[in-house]
KOLDO-16956 format. One record per residue (C-alpha): x, y, z. Coordinates in steps of 0.1 Angstrom, whole numbers. Each point is the difference from the previous one (the first is absolute). Layout:
<lodrens>
[[X; Y; Z]]
...
</lodrens>
This chain:
<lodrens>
[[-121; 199; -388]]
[[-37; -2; -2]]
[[-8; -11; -39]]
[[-36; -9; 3]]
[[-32; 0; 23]]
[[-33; -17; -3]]
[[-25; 10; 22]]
[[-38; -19; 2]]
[[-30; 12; 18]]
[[20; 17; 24]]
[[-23; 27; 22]]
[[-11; 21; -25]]
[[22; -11; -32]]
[[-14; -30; -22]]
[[26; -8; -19]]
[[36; 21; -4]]
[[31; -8; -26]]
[[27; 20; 5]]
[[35; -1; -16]]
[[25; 18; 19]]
[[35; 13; -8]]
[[32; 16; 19]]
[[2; 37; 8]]
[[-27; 21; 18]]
[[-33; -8; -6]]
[[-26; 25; 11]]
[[-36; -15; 9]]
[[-27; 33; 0]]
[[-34; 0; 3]]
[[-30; 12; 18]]
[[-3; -4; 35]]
[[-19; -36; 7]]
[[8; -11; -35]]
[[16; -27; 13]]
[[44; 7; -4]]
[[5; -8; 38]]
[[-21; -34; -3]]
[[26; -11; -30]]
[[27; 6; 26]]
[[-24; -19; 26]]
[[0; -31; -26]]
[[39; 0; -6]]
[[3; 5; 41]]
[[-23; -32; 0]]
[[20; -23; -25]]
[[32; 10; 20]]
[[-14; -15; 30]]
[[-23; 25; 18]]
[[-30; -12; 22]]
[[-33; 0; -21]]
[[-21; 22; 17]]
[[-39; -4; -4]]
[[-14; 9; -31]]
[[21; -6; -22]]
[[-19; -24; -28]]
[[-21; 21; -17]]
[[-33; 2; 4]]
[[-17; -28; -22]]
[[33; -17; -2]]
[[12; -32; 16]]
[[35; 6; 10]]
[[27; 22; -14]]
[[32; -5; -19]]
[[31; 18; -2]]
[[30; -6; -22]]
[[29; 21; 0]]
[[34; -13; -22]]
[[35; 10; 4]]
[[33; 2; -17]]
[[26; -10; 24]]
[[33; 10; -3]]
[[28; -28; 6]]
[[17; 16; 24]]
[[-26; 12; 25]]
[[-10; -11; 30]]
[[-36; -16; -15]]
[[20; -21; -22]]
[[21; -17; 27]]
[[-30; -4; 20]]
[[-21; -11; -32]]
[[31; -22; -1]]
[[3; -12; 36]]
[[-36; -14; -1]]
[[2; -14; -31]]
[[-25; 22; -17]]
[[23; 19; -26]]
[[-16; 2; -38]]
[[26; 20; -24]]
[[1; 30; 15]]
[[-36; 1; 7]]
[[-25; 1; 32]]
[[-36; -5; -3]]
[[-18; 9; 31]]
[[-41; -7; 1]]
[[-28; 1; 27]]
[[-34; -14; 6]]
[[-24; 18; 19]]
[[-33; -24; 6]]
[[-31; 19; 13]]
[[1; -19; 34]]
[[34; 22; 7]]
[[24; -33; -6]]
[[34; 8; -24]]
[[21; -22; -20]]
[[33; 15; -9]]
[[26; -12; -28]]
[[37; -2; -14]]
[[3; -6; -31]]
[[-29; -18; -3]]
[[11; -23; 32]]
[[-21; 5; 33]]
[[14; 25; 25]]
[[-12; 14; 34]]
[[-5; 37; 0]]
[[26; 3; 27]]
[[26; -14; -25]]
[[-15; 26; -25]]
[[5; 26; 20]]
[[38; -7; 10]]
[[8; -3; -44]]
[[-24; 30; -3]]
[[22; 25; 19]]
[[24; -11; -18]]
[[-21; 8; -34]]
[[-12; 39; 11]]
[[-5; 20; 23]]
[[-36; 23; 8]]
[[8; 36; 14]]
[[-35; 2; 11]]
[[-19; 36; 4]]
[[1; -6; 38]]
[[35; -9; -2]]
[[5; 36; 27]]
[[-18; -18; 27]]
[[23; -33; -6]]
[[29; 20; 4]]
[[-9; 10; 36]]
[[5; -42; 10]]
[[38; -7; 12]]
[[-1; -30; -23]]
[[-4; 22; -35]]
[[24; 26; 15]]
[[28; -38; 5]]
[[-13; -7; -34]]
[[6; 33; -16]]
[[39; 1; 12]]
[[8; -37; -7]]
[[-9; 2; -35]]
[[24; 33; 1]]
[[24; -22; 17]]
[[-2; -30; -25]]
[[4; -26; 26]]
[[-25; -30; -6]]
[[25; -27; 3]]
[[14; 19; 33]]
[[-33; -1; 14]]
[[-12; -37; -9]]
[[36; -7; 17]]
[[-12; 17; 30]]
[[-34; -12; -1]]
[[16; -35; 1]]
[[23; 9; 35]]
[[-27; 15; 19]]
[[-19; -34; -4]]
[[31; -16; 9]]
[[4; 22; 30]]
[[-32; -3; 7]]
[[-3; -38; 2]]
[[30; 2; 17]]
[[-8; 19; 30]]
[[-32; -19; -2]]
[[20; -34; 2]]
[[18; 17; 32]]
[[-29; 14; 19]]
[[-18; -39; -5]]
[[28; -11; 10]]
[[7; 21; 30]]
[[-34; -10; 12]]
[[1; -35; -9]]
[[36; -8; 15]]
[[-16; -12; 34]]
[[-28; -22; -14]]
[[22; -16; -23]]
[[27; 0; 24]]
[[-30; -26; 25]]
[[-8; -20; -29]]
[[35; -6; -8]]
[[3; -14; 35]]
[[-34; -19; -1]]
[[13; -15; -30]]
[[33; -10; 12]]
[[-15; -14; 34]]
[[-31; -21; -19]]
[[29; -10; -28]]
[[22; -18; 26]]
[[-31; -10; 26]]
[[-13; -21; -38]]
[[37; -11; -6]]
[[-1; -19; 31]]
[[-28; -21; -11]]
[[26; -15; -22]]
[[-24; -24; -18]]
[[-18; 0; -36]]
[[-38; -4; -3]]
[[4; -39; -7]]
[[23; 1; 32]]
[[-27; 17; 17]]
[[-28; -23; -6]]
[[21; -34; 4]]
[[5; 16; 35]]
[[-35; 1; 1]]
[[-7; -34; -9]]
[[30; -11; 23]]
[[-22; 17; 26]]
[[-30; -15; -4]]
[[12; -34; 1]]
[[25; 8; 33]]
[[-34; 13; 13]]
[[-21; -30; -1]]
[[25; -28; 3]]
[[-18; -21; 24]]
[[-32; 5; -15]]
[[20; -11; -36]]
[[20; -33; 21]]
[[-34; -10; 11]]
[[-19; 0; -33]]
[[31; -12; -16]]
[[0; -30; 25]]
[[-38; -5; -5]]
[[0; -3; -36]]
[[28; -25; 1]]
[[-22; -20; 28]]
[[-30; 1; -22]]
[[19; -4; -35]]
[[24; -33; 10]]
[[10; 1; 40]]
[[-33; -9; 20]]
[[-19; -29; -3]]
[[-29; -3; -25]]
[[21; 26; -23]]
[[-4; 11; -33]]
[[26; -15; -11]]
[[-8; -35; 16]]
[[-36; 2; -18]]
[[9; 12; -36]]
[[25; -31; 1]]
[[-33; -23; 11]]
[[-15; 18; -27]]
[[25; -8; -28]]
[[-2; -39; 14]]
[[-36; 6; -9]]
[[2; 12; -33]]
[[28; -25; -14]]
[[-26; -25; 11]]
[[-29; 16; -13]]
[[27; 4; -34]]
[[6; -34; 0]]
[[-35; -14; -2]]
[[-14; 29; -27]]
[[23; 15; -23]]
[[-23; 30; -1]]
[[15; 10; 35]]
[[36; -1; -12]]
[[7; 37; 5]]
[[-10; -2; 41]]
[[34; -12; 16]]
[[19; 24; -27]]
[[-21; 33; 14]]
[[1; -11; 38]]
[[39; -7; -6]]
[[2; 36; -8]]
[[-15; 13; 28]]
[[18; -19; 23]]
[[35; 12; -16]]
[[-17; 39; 2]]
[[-8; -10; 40]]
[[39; -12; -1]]
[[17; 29; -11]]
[[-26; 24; 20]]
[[13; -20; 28]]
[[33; 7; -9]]
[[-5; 38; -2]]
[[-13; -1; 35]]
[[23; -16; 17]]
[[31; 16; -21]]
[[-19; 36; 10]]
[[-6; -12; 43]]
[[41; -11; -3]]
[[11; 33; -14]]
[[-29; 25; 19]]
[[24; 26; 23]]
[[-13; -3; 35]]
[[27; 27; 9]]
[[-15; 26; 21]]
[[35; 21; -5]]
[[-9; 2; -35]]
[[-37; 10; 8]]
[[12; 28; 23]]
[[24; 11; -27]]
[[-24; 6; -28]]
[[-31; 14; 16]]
[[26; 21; 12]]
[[8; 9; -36]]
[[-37; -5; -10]]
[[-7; 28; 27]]
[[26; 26; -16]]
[[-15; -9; -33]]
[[-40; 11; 7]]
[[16; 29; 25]]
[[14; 15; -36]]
[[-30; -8; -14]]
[[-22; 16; 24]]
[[21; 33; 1]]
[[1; -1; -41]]
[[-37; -8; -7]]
[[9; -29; -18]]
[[6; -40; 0]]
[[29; -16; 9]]
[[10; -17; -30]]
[[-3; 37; -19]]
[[28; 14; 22]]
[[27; -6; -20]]
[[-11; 18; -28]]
[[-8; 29; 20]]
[[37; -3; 14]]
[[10; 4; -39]]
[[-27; 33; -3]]
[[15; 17; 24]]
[[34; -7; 0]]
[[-4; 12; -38]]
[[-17; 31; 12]]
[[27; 5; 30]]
[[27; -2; -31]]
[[-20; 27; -22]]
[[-3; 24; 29]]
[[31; 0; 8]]
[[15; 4; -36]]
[[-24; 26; -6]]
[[1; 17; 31]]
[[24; 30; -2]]
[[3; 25; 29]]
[[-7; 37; 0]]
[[32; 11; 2]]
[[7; -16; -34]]
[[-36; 13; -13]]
[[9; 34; 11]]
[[32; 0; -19]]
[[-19; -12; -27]]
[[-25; 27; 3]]
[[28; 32; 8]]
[[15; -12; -34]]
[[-29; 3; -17]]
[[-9; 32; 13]]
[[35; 14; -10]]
[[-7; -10; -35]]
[[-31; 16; -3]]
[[11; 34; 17]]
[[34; -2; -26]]
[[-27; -2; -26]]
[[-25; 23; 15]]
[[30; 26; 2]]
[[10; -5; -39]]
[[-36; 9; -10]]
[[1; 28; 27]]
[[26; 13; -21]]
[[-11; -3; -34]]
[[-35; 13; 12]]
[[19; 34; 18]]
[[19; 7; -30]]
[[-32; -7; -24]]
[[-19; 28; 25]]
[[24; 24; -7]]
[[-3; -4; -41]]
[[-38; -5; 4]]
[[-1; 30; 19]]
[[15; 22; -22]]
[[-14; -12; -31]]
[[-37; 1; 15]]
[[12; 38; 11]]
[[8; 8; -39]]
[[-32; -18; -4]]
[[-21; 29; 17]]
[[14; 28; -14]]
[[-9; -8; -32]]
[[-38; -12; 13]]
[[-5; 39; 8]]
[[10; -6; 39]]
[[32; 24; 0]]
[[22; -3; 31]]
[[-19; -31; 10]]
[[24; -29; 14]]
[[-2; -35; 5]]
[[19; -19; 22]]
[[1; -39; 9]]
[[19; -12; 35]]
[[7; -32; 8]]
[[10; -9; 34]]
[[14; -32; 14]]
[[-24; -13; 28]]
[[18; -35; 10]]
[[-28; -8; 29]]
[[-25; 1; -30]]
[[15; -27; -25]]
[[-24; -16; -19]]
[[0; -20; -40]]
[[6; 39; -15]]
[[30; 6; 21]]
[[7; 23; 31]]
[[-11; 38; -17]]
[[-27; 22; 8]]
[[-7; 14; -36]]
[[-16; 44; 1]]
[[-7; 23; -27]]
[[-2; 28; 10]]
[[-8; 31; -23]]
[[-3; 39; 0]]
[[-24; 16; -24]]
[[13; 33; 1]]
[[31; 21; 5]]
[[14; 5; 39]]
[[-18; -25; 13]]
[[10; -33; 15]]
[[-7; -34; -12]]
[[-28; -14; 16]]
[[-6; -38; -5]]
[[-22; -6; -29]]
[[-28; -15; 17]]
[[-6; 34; 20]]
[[1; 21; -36]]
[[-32; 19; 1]]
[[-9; 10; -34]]
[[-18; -29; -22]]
[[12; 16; -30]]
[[35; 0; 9]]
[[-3; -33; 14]]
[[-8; -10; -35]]
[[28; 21; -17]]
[[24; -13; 23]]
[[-15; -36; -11]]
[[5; 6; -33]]
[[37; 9; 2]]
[[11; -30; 20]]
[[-20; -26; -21]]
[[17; 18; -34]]
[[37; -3; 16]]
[[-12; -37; 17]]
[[-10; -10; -36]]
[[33; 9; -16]]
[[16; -26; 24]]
[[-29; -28; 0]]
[[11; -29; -18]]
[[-31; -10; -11]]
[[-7; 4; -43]]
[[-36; 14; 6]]
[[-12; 30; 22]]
[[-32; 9; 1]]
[[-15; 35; 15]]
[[-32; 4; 9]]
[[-12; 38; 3]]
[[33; 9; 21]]
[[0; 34; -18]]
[[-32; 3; 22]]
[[-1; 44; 15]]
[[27; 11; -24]]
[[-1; 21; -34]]
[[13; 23; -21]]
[[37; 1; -8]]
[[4; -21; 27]]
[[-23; -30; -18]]
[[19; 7; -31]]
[[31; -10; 19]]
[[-13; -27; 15]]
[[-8; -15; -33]]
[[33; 8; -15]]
[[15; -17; 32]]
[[-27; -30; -5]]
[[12; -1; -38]]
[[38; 1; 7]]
[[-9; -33; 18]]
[[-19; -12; -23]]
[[32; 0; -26]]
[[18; -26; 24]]
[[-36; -23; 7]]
[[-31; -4; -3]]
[[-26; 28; 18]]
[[-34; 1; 3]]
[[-15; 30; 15]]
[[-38; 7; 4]]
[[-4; 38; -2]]
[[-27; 26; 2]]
[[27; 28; -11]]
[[5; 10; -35]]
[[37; 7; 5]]
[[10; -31; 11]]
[[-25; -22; -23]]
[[20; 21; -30]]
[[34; -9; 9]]
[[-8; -36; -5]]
[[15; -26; -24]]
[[-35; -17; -6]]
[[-36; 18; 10]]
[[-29; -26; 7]]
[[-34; 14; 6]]
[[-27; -21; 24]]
[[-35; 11; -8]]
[[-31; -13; 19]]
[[-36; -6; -22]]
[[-33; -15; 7]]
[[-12; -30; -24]]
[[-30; -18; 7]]
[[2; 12; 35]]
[[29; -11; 9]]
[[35; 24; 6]]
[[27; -12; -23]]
[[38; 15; 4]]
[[23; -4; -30]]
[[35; 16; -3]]
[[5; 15; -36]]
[[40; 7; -12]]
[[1; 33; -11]]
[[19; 18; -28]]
[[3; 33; -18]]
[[-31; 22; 1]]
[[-18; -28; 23]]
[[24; 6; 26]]
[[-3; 37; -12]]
[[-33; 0; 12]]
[[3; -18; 33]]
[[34; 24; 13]]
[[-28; 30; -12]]
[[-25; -17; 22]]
[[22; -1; 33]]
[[9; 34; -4]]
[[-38; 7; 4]]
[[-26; 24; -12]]
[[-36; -3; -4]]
[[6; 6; -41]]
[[28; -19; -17]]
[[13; 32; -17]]
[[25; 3; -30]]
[[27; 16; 27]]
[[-4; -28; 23]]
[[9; -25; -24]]
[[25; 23; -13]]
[[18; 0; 38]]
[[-6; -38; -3]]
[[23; -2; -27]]
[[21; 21; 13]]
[[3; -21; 30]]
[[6; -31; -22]]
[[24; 16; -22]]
[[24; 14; 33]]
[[4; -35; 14]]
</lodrens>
């Protein structure tokens, strides 16, 4: 229930503090005084879009704060709950309008989008706006209307949840219907460039010994021949290194001999003639083991061909084939774990489909046998409204080929105004007023079933009067007795039948318009009843009749 609201320089209102309790609470006032801009402010703190101008003027943004008793069981407190923004029972809810047309929307005091407003907002109250007749020609307020008569939330987020899991289904299937023969090729390419790789057989350090084994099969005689020439020049041939470092170190130990200062010469030369030695070594060791074998040079350029082949076709080097053996043999393993053929897809998908339409049927049901109570009660509905003889029916038909997230029913009202005549479908009524009357009686029956603690009405007695409005207000305040109504009214005998009367007057300070709503009691509200039943001249009578009024509900 709506306990408080605290509205700042909001269109025309500057600052409004209202304390609000259960039962029907009428909001009256002259017309442009601003009732239907409170309603605008609690519409925008439930979530609506801001619409432009709505600081007022002078103002830098606007603020809205609306607070709420929550009962334990409802469904705001397991959401509050689910989202971990439950507070003992109570929901604060508060917008920020800047000038530049940005929101900021909160929970509780914790930041909240406005979408996530809106979704705990319906769950809050629920508007009955004065255009609510136009609505109720769109197929999606009629499905609206008869669910909530039905009572089947859970049934339809159930159903909501198949039809995506149809949906994705079937979706999976047609891919895969189309995809079957591309994936069916790559599977092939894969398994064909797997084993063509496999055949390599070698690692990358395999890979480039082979190249180096290569190389050196390549140029053997170029290798023998500098091989043999090094040894020549290093110790074989005359006048060799060898043969003069060993003059030189006679040299030195004479020159060591004679001046101790030249002791380190025939130590230095020594080591260079036992580095010459072992490169010696190394050279001939490498000319005895070098592979002259032209078998073996056949065999790996033979090899050394299949390897750049590969690497040519793969855009790559040789020694990177291996791991691009390993890539796609892993891919070649997840396609084919992953890839499952329509005919298992499509059983997938006829199972889903068979869940949804065993769903889609149960609400069928519940929604057919909600028609028939909606139908009558709305019927009772009229002929209390003044509309004798007039008749409302709702059909729902099953329309398989037409399943969608709502289920497989086309939703009609249909109505007949008058005695003798067929229903006609709603949209195709002709009179506005009716239009509205017949409004009127499906929101007041739809209210009695909405699970929501606060219901708002804005101006749905709109074209009525009378005995008639005097009904209507006794209907509104029956309501009222099991939660909390607001109504804004320009009729005196539904204002009178209210729990609680508020007034909204408009005045002019300083040159600016400020709206204020004023709680009214005893001859106050005397005076305001007396004013809606008009007259240029507040008379003694018509206060009298005000009382009157007052004193019947």
């Amino acid at each position: 229930m709506l306990e408080h609201l605290r509205v700042n320089d909001f269109a025309i209102i500057d600052s409004v503090d209202m304390a609000l309790t259960d039962g029907l609470t009428a909001l009256t006032g002259e017309t442009g005084a601003g009732k239907s801009i409170l309603l605008d402010a609690i519409g925008l703190v439930l979530g609506d879009r801001a619409a432009r101008g709505s600081v007022r003027d002078g103002a830098d943004r606007a603020e809205i704060e609306a607070t709420f008793h929550v009962s334990p069981d409802s469904d705001a407190a397991t959401w509050l709950a689910e989202h971990d923004l439950d507070d003992d029972n109570l929901c604060t809810l508060r917008r920020v309008v800047s000038r530049d047309g940005r929101s900021r929307a909160y929970i509780n005091g914790r930041s909240a989008t406005t979408h996530t407003l809106r979704e705990l907002g319906e769950m809050l109250v629920h508007i009955h706006g004065q255009h609510e007749h136009q609505h109720l020609t769109r197929t999606e307020r009629q499905r609206v209307i008869v669910d909530s008569r039905a009572g089947i939330i859970d049934d339809l987020a159930t159903l909501r949840t198949l039809h995506k899991a149809w949906r994705e289904a079937d979706s999976a299937l047609q891919n895969a219907q189309s995809e079957h023969a591309a994936r069916s090729d790559r599977l092939d390419m894969l398994t064909f460039q797997v084993q063509e790789l496999q055949n390599v057989q070698l690692d990358a350090a395999a890979i480039e010994s082979l190249f180096s084994e290569h190389t050196r099969l390549s140029n053997a005689e170029s290798l023998v021949a500098s091989a043999q020439g090094l040894l020549d020049v290093s110790f074989d041939g005359e006048q060799s290194a060898h043969d003069r470092l060993s003059l030189a170190h006679r040299q030195a130990l004479a020159l060591a001999d004679t001046d101790t200062q030249l002791a380190q010469l025939p130590e230095l030369i020594n080591s260079a003639l036992i580095n010459l030695d072992e490169a010696v070594g190394v050279a001939r060791n490498y000319l005895a083991d070098l592979d002259m074998d032209p078998a073996r040079l056949a065999a790996v350029e033979e090899q050394m061909s299949l390897i750049h082949g590969l690497a040519r076709k793969h855009q790559t080097q040789g020694p990177d084939l291996p791991a691009l053996h390993a890539q796609l043999a892993t891919e070649l393993t997840q396609l084919q774990a992953a890839a499952r053929s329509p005919a298992e897809l499509e059983t997938a998908a006829t199972a889903a489909h068979d869940a949804y339409l065993a769903c889609a049927r149960r609400v069928s049901a519940a929604r057919s046998k909600a028609a028939k109570a909606l139908s009558a009660d709305v019927t009772a509905e009229l002929q209390t409204l003044g509309m004798g003889g007039g008749q409302f029916v709702v059909e729902v038909n099953e329309e398989p080929d037409h399943a969608g997230a709502h289920g497989i029913d086309r939703i009609e009202l249909f109505v007949s105004a008058n005695p003798g005549q067929q229903p006609k479908p709603l949209a195709k009524v002709a009179s506005g007023g009716e239009l509205s009357r017949i409004s009127l009686a499906i929101q007041l029956i739809a209210s009695r079933y909405a699970a929501v603690p606060s219901l708002i009405f804005d101006e749905v007695d709109t074209g009525i009067g009378g005995g008639i409005a005097e009904i209507v207000g006794r209907q509104l305040r029956e309501l009222g007795e099991r939660c909390q109504v607001m109504c804004v009214t320009h009729l005196p005998q539904v204002a009178s039948q209210a729990h609680h009367h508020i007034a909204v007057s408009k005045s002019v300070r300083d040159g600016q318009t400020h709206t204020a709503p004023i709680p009214l009691t005893g001859k106050a509200r005397v005076d305001e009843i007396a004013r809606m039943l008009g007259g240029v001249k507040m008379t003694q009578k018509v206060r009298s009749h005000a009382r009157e009024m007052l004193g019947e509900a």
